[in-house]
VEXKOL-726375 format. One record per residue (C-alpha): x, y, z; residue number from 1. Coordinates in steps of 0.1 Angstrom, whole numbers, plus 5000, padded with zeros to 4 digits. Example, Ala and Ser with C-alpha at 12.3 -4.5 7.8 and 13.67 -1.06 7.14 Angstrom:
! VEXKOL-726375
<node east="5123" north="4955" up="5078" pami="1"/>
<node east="5137" north="4989" up="5071" pami="2"/>
***
This chain:
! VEXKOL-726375
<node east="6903" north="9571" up="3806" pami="1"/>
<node east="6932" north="9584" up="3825" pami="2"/>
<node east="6937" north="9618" up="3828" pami="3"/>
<node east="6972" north="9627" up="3839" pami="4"/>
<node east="6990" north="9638" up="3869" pami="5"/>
<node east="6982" north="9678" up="3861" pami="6"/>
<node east="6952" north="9682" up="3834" pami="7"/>
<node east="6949" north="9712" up="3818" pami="8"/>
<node east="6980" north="9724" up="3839" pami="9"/>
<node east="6958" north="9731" up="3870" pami="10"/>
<node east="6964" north="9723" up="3907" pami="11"/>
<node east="6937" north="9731" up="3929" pami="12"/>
<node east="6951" north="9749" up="3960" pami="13"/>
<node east="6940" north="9781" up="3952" pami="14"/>
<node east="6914" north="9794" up="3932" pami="15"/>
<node east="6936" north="9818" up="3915" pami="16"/>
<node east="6939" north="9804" up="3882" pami="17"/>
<node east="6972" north="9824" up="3869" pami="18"/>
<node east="6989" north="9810" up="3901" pami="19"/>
<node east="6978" north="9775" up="3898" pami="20"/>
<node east="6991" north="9772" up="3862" pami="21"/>
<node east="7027" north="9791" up="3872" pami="22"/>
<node east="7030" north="9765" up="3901" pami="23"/>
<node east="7016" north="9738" up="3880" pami="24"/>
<node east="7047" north="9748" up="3851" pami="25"/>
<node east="7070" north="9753" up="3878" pami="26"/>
<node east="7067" north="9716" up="3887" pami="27"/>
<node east="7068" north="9706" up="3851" pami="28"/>
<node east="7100" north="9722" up="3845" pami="29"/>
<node east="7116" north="9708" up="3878" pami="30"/>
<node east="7104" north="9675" up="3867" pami="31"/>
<node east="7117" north="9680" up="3832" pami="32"/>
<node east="7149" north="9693" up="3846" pami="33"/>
<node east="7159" north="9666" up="3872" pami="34"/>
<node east="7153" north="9639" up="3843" pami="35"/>
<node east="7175" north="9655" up="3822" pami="36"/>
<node east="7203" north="9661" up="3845" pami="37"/>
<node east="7199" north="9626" up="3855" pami="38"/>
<node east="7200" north="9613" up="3823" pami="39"/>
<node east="7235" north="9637" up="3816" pami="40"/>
<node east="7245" north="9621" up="3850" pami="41"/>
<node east="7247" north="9585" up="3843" pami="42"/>
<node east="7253" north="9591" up="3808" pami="43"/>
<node east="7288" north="9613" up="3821" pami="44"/>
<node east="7294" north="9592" up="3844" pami="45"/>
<node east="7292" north="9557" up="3823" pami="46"/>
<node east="7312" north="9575" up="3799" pami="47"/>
<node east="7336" north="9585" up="3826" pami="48"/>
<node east="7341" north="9548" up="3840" pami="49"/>
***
């Protein structure tokens, strides 16, 4: 079974486990983020046209 890109919000660079879940959110909310904005993006600019 597949497991996901970051399971259990851990990313194993360090062993520190409070920093491996703030850099593992960190990411998620970029990710979350750019999608958004991208989807606002085309959706503006579709509208725009």
């Amino acid at each position: 079974m597949w497991s996901g890109l970051m399971p259990d919000y851990t990313i194993h660079v360090t062993e520190n486990p409070y920093a491996t879940k703030l850099i593992s959110g960190l990411i998620g909310l970029f990710l979350v983020f750019s999608v958004a904005w991208g989807i606002g993006w085309a959706t503006a600019r579709k509208n725009h046209v």
